[in-house]
C-alpha positions in Angstrom: 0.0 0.0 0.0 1.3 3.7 0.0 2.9 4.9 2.7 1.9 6.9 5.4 2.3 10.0 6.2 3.2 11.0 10.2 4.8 13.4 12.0 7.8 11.7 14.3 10.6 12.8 16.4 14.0 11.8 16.0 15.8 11.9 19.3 14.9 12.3 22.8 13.4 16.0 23.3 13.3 16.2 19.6 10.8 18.4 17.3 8.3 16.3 15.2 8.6 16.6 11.8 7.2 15.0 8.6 7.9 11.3 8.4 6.4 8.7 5.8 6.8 4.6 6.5 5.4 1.8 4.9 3.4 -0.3 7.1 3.9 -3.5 5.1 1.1 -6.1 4.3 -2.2 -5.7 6.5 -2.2 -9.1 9.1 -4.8 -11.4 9.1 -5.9 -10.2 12.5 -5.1 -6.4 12.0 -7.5 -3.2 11.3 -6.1 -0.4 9.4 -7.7 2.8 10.4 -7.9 6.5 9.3 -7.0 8.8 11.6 -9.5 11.6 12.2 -8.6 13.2 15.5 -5.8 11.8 17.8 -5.9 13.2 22.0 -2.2 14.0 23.3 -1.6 11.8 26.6 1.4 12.6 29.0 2.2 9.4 28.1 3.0 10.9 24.9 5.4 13.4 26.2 7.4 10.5 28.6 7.8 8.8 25.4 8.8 11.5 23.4 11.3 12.5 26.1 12.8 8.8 26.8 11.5 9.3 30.4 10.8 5.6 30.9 14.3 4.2 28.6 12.2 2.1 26.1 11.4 5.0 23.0 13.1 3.9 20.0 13.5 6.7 17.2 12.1 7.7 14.6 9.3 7.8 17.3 5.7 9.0 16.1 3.5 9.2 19.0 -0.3 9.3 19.8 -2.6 6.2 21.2 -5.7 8.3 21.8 -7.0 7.9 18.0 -10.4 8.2 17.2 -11.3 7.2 12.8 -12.8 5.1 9.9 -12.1 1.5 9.4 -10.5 1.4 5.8 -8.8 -1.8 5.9 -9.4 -5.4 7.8 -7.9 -8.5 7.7 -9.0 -11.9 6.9 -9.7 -12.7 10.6 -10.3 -9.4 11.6 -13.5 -9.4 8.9 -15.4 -11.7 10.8 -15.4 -9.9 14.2 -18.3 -7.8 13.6 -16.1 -4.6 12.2 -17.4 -2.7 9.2 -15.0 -1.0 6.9 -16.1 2.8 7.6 -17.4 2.0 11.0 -15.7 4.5 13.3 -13.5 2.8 16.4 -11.0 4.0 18.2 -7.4 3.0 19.8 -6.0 3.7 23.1 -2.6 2.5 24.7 -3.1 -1.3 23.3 -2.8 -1.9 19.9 -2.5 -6.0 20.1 -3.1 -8.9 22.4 -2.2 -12.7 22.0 -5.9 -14.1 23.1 -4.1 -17.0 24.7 -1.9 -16.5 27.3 -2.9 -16.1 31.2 -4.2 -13.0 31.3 -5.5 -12.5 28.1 -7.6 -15.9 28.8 -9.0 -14.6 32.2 -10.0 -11.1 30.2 -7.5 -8.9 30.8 -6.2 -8.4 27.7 -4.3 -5.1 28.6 -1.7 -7.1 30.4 -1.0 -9.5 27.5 2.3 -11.5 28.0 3.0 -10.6 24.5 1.2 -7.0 24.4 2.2 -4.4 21.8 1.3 -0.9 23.2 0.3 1.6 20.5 3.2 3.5 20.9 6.3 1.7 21.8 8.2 -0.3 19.6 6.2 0.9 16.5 4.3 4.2 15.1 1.3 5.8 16.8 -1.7 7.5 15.2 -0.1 11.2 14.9 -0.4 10.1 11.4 -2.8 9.7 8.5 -3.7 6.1 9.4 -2.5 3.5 12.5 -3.5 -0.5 12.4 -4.3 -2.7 15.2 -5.3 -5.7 16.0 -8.6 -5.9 15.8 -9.3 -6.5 19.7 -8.5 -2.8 19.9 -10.4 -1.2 17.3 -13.2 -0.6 19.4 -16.5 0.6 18.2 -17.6 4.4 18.8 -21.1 4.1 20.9 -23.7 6.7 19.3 -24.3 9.5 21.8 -20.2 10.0 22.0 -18.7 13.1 19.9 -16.1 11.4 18.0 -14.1 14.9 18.3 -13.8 14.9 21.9 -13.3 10.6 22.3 -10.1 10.6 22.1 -9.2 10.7 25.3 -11.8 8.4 26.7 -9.8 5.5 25.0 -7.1 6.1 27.1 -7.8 8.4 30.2 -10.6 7.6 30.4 -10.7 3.9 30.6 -8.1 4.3 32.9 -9.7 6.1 35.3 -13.3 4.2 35.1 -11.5 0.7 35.3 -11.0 0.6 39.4 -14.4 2.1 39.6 -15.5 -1.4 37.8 -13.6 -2.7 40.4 -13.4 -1.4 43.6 -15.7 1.3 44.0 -19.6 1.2 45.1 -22.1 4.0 44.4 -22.4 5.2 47.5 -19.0 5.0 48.5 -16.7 8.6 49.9 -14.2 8.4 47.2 -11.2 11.5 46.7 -9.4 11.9 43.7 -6.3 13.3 44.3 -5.0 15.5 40.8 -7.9 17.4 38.7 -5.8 17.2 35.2 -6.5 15.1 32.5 -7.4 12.3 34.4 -8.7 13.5 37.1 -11.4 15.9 35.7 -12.9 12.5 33.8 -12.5 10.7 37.1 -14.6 13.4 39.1 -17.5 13.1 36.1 -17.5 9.3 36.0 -17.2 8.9 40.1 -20.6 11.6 40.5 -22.9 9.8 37.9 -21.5 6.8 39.5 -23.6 7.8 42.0 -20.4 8.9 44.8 -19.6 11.2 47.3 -16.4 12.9 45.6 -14.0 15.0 47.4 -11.5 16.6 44.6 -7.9 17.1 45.8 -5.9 19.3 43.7 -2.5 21.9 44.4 -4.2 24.7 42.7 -6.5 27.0 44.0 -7.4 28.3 40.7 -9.5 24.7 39.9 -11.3 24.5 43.2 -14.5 26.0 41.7 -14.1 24.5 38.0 -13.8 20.8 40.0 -17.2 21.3 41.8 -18.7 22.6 38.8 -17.4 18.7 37.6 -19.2 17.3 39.9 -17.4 17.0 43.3 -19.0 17.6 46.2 -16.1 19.3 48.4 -12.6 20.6 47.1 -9.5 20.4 49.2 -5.9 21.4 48.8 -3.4 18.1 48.2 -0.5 19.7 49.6 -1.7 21.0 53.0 -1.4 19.0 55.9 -3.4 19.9 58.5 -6.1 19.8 56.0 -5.6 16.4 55.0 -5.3 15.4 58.8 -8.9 17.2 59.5 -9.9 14.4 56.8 -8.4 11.4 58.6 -10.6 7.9 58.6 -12.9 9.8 55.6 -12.4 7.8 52.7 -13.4 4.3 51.3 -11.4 4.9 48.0 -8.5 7.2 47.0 -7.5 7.6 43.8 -4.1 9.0 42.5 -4.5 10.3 38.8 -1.1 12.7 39.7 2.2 11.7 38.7 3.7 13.6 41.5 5.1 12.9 45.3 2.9 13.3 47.5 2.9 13.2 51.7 2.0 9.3 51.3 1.4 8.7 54.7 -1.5 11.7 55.6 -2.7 10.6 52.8 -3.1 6.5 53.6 -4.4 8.2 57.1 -7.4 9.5 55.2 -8.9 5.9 54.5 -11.8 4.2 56.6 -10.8 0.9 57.7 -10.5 -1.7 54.5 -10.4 1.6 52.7 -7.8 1.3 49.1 -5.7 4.0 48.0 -5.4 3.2 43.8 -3.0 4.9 41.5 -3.4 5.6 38.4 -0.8 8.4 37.5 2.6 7.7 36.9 4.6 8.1 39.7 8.5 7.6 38.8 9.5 7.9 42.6 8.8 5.0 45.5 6.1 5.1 47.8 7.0 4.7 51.0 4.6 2.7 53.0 4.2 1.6 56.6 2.6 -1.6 56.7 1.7 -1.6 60.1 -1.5 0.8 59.6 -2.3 -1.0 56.9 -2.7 -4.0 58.7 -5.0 -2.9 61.6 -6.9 -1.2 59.2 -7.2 -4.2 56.3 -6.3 -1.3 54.1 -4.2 -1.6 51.1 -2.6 0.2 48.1 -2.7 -0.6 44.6 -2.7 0.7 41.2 -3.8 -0.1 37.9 -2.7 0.2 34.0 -5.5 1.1 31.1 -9.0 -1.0 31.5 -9.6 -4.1 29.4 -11.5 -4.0 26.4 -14.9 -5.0 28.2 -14.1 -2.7 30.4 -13.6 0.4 27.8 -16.2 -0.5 25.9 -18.6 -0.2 29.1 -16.6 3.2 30.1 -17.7 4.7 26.6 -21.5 3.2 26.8 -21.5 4.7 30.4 -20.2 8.2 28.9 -22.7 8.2 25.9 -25.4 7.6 29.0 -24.3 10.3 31.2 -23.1 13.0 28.8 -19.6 12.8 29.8 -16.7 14.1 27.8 -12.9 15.7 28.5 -12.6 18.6 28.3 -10.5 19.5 26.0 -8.4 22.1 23.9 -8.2 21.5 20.1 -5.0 21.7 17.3 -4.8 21.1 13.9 -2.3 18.2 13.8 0.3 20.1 11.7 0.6 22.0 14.9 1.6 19.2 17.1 4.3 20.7 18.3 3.1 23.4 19.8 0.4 21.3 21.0 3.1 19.3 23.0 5.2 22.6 24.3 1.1 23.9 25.9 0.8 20.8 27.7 5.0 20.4 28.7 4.0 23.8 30.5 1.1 22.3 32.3 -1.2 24.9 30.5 -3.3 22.2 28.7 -7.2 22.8 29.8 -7.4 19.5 30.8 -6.7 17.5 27.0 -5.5 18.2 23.6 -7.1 16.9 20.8 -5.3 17.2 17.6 -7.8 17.0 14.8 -6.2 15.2 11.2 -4.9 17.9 8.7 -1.7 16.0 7.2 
């Protein structure tokens, strides 16, 4: 087939520029998909950087794509996809179906799993193929222009709700960014008492406005204390240190604190309180497919969508340097010009 065209960096730090590849012969089990709009995740930015030591250049990022089915393999024809049908991709791009995991349903922890973007090219590009596990079909009652980041922040965040979390559960979300501002929306129509911790003052009204039911600062400690014993669930969409311990201190007993965000730094944890509490701490990677494809049925019902800022994808550079600077309002969407 032709090749595609992309926009890919380099080297570590480096500008994206205009990059064409050939993506060989479509796989038996692979979807081929044009790109319409494509969210920017941090993840994005770690990868681009070489944060985590695993980018490999020329790297082309995005795994937030939302477009038409234009290609599907021999297998991939008989699992209910529609060339045209809109889907969309989030961090997985390919799962075995056999091993362990994959066999007990979750699929995002293949043995063998290829994430969109690492060790191949993303969707900041006119097309991106998957298998076809991933291409997952765009509910109506979702605006494909603003889904992006559902397929990856957002099954993220609504994955331990699946899990853990009861409707009439106290639950705080500690960071009201990109994920957090979806996990406030999901967590209220969930039908939960939400407490919204965030750093900065200035998105203490805009969180309530979300949907929590209280705001409190993250950072100060004898507010956190005033809170102690509050909490059946925590979650931590930041990807930032925090004072671990007041904040394990603000669980009921058999409370969970649950991260979600990236934190690069051990967590220091004293097990003790955690053992005459039956409390524990966890964390979690992207949902399973089952579990997105509930997380965008449970959007469409609700009326949930990011919020989000939007660039033409020829700008994706200076989409990238607005969210480096933390000014990102709470996701970029980069809609497909190239």
């Amino acid at each position: 087939m032709a090749e595609i065209k992309a926009l890919a960096a380099r080297q570590a730090h480096g500008l994206l520029e205009p990059f064409t590849y050939d993506p060989g012969p479509l796989g038996a089990e692979q979807v081929d998909i044009a790109v319409e709009y494509c969210g920017i995740c941090h993840s994005d930015l770690s990868m681009l950087d070489n944060e985590w030591g695993i980018s490999a250049y020329p790297f082309v990022p995005g795994h937030e794509a939302i477009g038409r089915v234009v290609g599907l393999g021999e297998v991939a024809q008989q699992k209910g996809l529609q060339l045209g049908q809109r889907v969309g991709v989030g961090w997985n791009s390919h799962s075995c179906l056999h091993c362990e995991p994959c066999l007990q349903g979750d699929q995002q922890m293949c043995t063998s799993g290829q994430p969109t973007i690492i060790g191949r090219h993303g969707a900041f590009a006119e097309q991106v193929r998957v298998h076809w596990l991933w291409a997952v079909p765009i509910p109506e009652g979702v605006d494909p222009a603003e889904a992006g980041p559902l397929l990856c922040g957002g099954a993220t965040v609504f994955a331990p709700l699946l899990d853990y979390v009861q409707p009439t559960d106290q639950v705080g979300v500690l960071g009201i960014g990109g994920l957090g501002h979806l996990a406030v929306m999901f967590l209220n129509a969930w039908g939960c008492d939400v407490t919204a911790f965030t750093s900065s003052p200035a998105k203490m009204a805009e969180a309530r406005s979300l949907g929590a039911t209280r705001v409190a600062s993250s950072t100060d400690a004898a507010e956190l204390k005033k809170l102690a014993r509050t909490f059946d669930f925590l979650l931590v969409t930041a990807n930032v240190s925090l004072d671990w311990n007041d904040i394990i201190a603000m669980l009921k007993p058999n409370g969970k604190l649950h991260i979600v965000g990236a934190v690069l730094e051990p967590i220091p944890v004293a097990v003790f309180p955690l053992l005459l509490s039956n409390q524990s701490v966890g964390a979690s990677p992207n949902g399973n497919r089952a579990q997105t494809d509930k997380m965008l049925r449970f959007a469409a019902q609700h009326g949930i969508k990011p919020l989000t800022e939007h660039f033409p994808m020829s700008e994706a550079n200076a989409a990238l340097d607005h969210l480096r600077a933390g000014k990102a309002h709470y996701r970029i969407v980069l809609d497909m010009n190239l």
